[in-house]
C-alpha positions as CSV (number, residue, x, y, z in Angstrom):
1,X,-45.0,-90.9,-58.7
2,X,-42.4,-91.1,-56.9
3,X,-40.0,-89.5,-55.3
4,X,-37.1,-86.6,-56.7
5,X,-35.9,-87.0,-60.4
6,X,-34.1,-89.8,-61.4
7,X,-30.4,-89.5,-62.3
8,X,-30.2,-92.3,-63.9
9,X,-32.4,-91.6,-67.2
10,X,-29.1,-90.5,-69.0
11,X,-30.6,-92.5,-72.1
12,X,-33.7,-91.0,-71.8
13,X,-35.5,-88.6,-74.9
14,X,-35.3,-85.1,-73.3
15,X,-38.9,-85.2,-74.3
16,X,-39.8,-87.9,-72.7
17,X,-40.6,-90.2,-75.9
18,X,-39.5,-92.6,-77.7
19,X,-40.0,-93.4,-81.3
20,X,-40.1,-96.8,-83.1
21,X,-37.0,-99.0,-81.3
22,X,-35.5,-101.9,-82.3
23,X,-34.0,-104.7,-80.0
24,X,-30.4,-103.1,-80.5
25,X,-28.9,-100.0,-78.9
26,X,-26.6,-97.5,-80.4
27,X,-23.5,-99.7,-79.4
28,X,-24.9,-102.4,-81.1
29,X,-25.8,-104.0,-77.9
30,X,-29.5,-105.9,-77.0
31,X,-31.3,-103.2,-75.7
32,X,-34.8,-103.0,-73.7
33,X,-36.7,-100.4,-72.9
34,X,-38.5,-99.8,-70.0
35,X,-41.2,-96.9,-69.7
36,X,-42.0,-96.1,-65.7
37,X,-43.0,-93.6,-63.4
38,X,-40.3,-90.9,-62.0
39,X,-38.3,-92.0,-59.1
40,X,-39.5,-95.7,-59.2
41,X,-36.9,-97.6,-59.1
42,X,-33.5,-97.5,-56.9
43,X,-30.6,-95.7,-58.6
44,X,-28.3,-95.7,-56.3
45,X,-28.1,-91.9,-55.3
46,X,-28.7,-92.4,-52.1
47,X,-25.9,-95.2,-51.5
48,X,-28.8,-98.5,-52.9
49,X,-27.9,-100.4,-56.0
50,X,-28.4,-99.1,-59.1
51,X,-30.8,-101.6,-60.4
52,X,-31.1,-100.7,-64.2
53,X,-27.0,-100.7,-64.1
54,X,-26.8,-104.0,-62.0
55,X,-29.1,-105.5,-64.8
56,X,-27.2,-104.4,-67.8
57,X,-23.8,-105.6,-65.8
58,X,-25.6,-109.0,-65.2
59,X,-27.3,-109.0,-69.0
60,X,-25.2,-107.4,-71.3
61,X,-28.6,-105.2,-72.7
62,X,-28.7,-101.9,-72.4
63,X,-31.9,-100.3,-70.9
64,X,-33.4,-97.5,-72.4
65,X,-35.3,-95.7,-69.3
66,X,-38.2,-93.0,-69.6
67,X,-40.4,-92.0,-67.1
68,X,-44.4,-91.3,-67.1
69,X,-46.6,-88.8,-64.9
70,X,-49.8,-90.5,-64.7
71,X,-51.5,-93.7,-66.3
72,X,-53.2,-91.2,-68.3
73,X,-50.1,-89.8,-70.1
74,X,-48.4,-93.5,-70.4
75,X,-51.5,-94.9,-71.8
76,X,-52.1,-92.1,-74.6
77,X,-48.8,-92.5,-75.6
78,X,-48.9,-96.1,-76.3
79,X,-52.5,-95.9,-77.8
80,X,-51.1,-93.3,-80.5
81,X,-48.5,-95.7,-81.5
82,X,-46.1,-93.2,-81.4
83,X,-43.7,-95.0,-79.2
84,X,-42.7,-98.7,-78.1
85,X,-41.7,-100.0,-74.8
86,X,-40.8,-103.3,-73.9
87,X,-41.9,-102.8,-70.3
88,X,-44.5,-100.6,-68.5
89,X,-45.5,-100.1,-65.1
90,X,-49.1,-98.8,-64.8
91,X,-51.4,-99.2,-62.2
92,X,-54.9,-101.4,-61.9
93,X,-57.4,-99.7,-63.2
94,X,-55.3,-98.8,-66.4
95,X,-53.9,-102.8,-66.8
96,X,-57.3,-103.7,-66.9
97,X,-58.3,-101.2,-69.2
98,X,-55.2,-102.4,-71.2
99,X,-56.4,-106.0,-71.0
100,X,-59.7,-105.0,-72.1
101,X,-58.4,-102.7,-75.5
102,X,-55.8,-105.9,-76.9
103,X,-53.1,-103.5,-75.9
104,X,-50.8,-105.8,-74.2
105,X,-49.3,-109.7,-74.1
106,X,-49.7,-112.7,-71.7
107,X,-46.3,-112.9,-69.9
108,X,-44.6,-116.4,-70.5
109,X,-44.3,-117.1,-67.0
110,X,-42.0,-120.6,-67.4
111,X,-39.3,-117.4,-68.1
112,X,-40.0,-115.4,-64.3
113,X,-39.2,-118.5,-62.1
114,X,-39.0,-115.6,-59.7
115,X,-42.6,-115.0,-60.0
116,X,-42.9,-117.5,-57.1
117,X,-42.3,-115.0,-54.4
118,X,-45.4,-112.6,-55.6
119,X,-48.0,-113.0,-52.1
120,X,-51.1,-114.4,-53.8
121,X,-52.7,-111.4,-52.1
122,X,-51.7,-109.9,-54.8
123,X,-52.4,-111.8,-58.3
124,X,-54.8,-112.9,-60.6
125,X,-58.6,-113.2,-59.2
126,X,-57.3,-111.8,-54.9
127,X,-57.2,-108.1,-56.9
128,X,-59.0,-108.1,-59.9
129,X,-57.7,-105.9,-62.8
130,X,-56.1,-108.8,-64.3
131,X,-58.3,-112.3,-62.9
132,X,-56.9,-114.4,-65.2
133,X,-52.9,-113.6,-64.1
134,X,-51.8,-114.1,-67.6
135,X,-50.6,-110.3,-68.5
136,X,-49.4,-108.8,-65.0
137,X,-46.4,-109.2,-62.4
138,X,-46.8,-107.1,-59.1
139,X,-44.5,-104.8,-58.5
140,X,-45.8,-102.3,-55.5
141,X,-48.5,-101.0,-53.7
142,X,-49.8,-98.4,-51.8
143,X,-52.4,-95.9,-51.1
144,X,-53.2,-91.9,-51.4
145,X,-53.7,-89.6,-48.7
146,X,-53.0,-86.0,-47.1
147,X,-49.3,-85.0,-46.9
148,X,-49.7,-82.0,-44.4
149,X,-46.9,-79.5,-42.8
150,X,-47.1,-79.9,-39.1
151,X,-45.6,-76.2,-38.9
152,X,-48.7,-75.0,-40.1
153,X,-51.5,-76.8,-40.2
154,X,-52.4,-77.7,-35.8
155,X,-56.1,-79.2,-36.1
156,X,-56.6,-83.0,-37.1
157,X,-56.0,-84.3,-40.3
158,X,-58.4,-86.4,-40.7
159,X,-60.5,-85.6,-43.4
160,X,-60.9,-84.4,-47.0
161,X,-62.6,-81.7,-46.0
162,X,-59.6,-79.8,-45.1
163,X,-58.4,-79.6,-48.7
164,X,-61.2,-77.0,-48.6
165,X,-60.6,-75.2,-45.6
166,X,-59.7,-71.2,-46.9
167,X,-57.2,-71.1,-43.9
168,X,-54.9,-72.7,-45.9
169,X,-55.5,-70.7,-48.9
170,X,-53.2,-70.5,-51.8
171,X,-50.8,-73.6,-49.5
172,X,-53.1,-76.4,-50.9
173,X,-51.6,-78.9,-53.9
174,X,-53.5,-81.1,-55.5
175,X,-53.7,-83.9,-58.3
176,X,-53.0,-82.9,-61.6
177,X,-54.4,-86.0,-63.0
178,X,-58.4,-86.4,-62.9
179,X,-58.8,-89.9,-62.0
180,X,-57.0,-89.0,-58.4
181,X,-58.9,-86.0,-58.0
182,X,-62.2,-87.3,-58.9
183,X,-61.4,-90.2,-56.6
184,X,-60.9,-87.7,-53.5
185,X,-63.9,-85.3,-54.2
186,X,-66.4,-88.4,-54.8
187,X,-64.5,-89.8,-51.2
188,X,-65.4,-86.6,-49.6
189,X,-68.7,-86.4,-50.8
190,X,-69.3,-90.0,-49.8
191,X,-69.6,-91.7,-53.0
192,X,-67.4,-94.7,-54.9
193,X,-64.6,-93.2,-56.2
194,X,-65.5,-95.4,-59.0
195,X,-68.9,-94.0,-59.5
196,X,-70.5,-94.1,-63.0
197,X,-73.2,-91.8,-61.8
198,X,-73.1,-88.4,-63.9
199,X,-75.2,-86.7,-61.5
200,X,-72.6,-87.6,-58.8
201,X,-69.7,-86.9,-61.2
202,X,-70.4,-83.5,-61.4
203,X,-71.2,-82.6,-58.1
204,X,-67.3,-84.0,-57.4
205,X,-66.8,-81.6,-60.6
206,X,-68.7,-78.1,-58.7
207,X,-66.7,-79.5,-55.3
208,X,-63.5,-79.3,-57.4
209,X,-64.2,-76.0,-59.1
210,X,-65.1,-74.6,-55.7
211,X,-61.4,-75.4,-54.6
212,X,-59.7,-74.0,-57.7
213,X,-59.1,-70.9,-55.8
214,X,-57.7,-72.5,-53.0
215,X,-55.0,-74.1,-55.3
216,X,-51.8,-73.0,-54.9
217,X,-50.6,-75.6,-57.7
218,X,-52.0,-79.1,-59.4
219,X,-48.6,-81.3,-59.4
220,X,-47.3,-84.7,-59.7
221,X,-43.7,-85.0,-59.0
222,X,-43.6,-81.3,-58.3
223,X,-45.1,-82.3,-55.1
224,X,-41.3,-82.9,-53.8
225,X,-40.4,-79.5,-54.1
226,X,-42.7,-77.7,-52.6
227,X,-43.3,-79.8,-49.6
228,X,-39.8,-80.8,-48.7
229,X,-38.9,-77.2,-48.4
230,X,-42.4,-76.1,-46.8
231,X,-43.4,-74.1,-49.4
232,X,-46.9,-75.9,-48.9
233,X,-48.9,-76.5,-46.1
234,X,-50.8,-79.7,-47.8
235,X,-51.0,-81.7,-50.5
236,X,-52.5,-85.1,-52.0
237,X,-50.0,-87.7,-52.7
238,X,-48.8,-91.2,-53.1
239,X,-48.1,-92.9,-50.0
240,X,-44.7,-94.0,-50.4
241,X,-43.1,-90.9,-52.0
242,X,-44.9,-89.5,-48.6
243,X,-42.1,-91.4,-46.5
244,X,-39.4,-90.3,-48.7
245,X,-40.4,-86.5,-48.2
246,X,-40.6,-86.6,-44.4
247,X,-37.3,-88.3,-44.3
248,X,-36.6,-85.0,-45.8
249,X,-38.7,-82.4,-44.2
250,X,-39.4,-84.1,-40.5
251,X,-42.0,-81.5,-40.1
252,X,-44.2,-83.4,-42.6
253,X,-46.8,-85.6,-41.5
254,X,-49.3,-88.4,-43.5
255,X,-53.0,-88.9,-43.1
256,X,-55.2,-91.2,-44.6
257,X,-58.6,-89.4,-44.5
258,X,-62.1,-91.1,-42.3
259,X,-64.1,-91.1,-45.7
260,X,-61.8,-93.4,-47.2
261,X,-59.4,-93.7,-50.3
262,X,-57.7,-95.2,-53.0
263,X,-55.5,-98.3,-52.6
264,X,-53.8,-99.4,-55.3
265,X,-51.3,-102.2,-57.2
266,X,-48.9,-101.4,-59.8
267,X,-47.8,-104.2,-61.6
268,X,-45.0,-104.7,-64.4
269,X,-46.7,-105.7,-68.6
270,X,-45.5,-106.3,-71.7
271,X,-46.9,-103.8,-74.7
272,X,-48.3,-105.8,-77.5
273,X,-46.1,-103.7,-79.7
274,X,-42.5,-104.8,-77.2
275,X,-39.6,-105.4,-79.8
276,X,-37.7,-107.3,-77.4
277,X,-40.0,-110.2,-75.1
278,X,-37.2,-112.0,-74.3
279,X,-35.0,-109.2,-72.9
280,X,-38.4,-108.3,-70.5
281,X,-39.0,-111.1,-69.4
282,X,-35.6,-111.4,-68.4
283,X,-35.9,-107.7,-66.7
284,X,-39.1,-108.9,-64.7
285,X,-37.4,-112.0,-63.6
286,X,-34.3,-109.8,-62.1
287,X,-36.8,-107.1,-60.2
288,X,-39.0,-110.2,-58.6
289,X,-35.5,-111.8,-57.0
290,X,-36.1,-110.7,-53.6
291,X,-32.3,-108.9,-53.0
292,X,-33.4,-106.3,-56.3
293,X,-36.9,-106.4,-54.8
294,X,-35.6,-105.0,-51.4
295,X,-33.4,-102.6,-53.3
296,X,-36.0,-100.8,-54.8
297,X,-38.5,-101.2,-51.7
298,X,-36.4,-99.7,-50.0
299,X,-35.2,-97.0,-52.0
300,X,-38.9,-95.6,-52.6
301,X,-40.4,-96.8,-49.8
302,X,-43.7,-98.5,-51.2
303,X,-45.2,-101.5,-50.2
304,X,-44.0,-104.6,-51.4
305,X,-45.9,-107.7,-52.9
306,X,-42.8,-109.6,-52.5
307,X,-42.5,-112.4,-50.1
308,X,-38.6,-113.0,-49.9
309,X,-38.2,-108.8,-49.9
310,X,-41.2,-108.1,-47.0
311,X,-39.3,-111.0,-44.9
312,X,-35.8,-108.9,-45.2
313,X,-37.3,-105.4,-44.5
314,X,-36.7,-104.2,-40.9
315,X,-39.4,-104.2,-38.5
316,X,-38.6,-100.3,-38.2
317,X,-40.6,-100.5,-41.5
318,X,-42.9,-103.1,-41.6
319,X,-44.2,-101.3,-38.5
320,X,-44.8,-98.4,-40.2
321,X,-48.1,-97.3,-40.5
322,X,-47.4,-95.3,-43.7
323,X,-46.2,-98.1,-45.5
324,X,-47.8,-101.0,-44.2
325,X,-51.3,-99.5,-42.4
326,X,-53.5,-102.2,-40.6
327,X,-56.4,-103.8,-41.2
328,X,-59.3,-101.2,-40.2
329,X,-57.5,-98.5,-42.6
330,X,-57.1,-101.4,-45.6
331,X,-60.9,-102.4,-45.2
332,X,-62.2,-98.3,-46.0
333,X,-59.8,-98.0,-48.8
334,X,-61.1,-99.2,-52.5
335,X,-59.3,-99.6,-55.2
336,X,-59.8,-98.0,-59.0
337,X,-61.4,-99.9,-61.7
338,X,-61.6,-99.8,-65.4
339,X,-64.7,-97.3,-65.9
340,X,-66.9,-97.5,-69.0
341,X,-65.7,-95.2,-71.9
342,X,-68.5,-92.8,-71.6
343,X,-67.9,-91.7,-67.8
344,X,-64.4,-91.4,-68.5
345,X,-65.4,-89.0,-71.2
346,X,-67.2,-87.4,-69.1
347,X,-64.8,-87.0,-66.2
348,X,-62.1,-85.9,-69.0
349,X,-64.3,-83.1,-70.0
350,X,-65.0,-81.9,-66.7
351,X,-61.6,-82.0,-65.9
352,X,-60.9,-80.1,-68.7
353,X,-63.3,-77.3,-67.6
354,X,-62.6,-77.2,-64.2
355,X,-58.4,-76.3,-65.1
356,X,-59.5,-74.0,-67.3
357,X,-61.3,-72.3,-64.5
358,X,-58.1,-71.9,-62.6
């Protein structure tokens, strides 16, 4: 996720890492540091607020930002110890699992009085991968579907099933991370996408080898690129870095498949290895005021847990199927959970074998 690269990561490691921060910056000033995925927040490039400069204006701390490609990649990172954050933004399945491994801190919420305007929908017990509400503050949601070329592709898209049609040989994208691409395949094949079946694990894995030679590329953000300048006929991807891209290329279209698919929450935590609480707390507090809330709603065009934001969006969007779909789409769509360490073993090492394949 989401959308094009950020401009505004001028502080960030060109790797991508950080290494053992304090609670002061270079200048001497508080500083916080806030690890995210690309293109999540709104940085003003396209004429929004600069949110991470609008809270250093209104603070006086300086934010260290670096962005993540999956949960996957954030979460190995902070299990290795190699590098603190003050504030990450994972999704579900991975707070839970977080939760679970003592890896992060209840959230002093006398601290977010703007925690008020989170829908219920949304916390504690109503989505499940953190019941108690203690560690987690909302911060989007969404779900994944087929982003397909209208130029190129003329039957329905309706279904997974076209991700392994060889018409569209060699224009195909897919997940580069296995927990989305598992998902899909066990979707398709009309199984949980949180089955803990091996048997039904690696028929997903034979259904995914049998499309590696379809592939013209396994991407994350890449996904922009190729899409926006129809390089690619289709691709799976995040729903609201969908909108973004046909604002870009009109000729783009969105489909959730008939089978079903992921919906998902990702929510703002605190590390258990933060080195400055008070400064996130004070960051989570500034993106649940509704005015920064719409800012960055707006600017990557997810869906928005956020009371006092949803009421100011236009009904241009709210109306939008992409962003907000109805009730019969919402009630096929399931959402990850924390899956016991052996199947995702397992689904790690068939992932493993089936890129090696490609």
């Amino acid at each position: 996720m989401k959308r094009k690269i950020s401009v505004i990561v001028a502080c960030a490691l060109a790797a991508g890492s950080v290494l053992a921060f304090g609670s002061c910056s270079d200048s001497g000033k508080e500083k916080l540091v806030v690890y995210n995925w690309g293109e999540y927040i709104a940085d003003g490039s396209d004429g929004s607020m600069d949110v991470i400069a609008e809270f250093e204006e209104r603070t006086g701390i300086d934010v260290e930002y670096v962005q993540f490609e999956s949960n996957e990649e954030m979460y190995t990172k902070i299990k290795s110890g190699s590098a603190s954050y003050d504030i990450i933004i994972p999704s579900d399945y991975m707070i839970s699992r977080m939760i679970e491994e003592d890896m992060l801190q209840e959230i002093n919420f006398d601290n977010i009085p703007n925690y008020k305007y989170i829908m219920d929908a949304y916390k504690g017990e109503n989505v499940g991968f953190d019941p108690s509400g203690k560690y987690s503050v909302p911060y989007t949601w969404g779900t994944v579907g087929i982003i397909y070329n209208k130029t190129m592709v003329e039957e329905p898209v309706d279904s997974w099933d076209i991700l392994w049609d060889e018409t569209y040989s060699g224009k195909i994208l897919m997940f580069r991370n296995e927990r989305d691409a598992f998902g899909l395949a066990l979707k398709k094949l009309g199984y949980s996408l949180n089955s803990t079946s091996e048997a039904e694990l690696r028929e997903a894995a034979d259904l995914l080898r049998e499309q590696n030679s379809l592939i013209d590329a396994y991407v994350m953000d890449e996904v922009f690129g190729k899409m926006e300048s129809g390089e690619d006929a289709l691709a799976t991807y995040y729903s609201g870095d969908a909108v973004n891209m046909m604002e870009t290329n009109p000729d783009l279209g969105f489909a959730i498949p008939k089978e079903g698919t992921n919906i998902f929450v990702d929510a703002i935590v605190i590390p258990k290895n933060a080195k400055n609480v008070p400064a996130a707390e004070k960051f989570i507090d500034f993106l649940c005021d509704p005015e920064i809330a719409l800012e960055n709603i707006e600017y990557i065009c997810y869906s928005s847990p956020n009371s006092g934001a949803y009421e100011m969006l236009d009904d241009e969007v709210k109306n939008n199927p992409v962003i907000y779909p109805d009730e019969e789409i919402i009630s096929n769509c399931e959402a990850f959970v924390h899956l016991p360490p052996e199947t995702i073993q397992l689904m790690s090492d068939l992932w493993t074998e089936i890129r090696a394949g490609q």
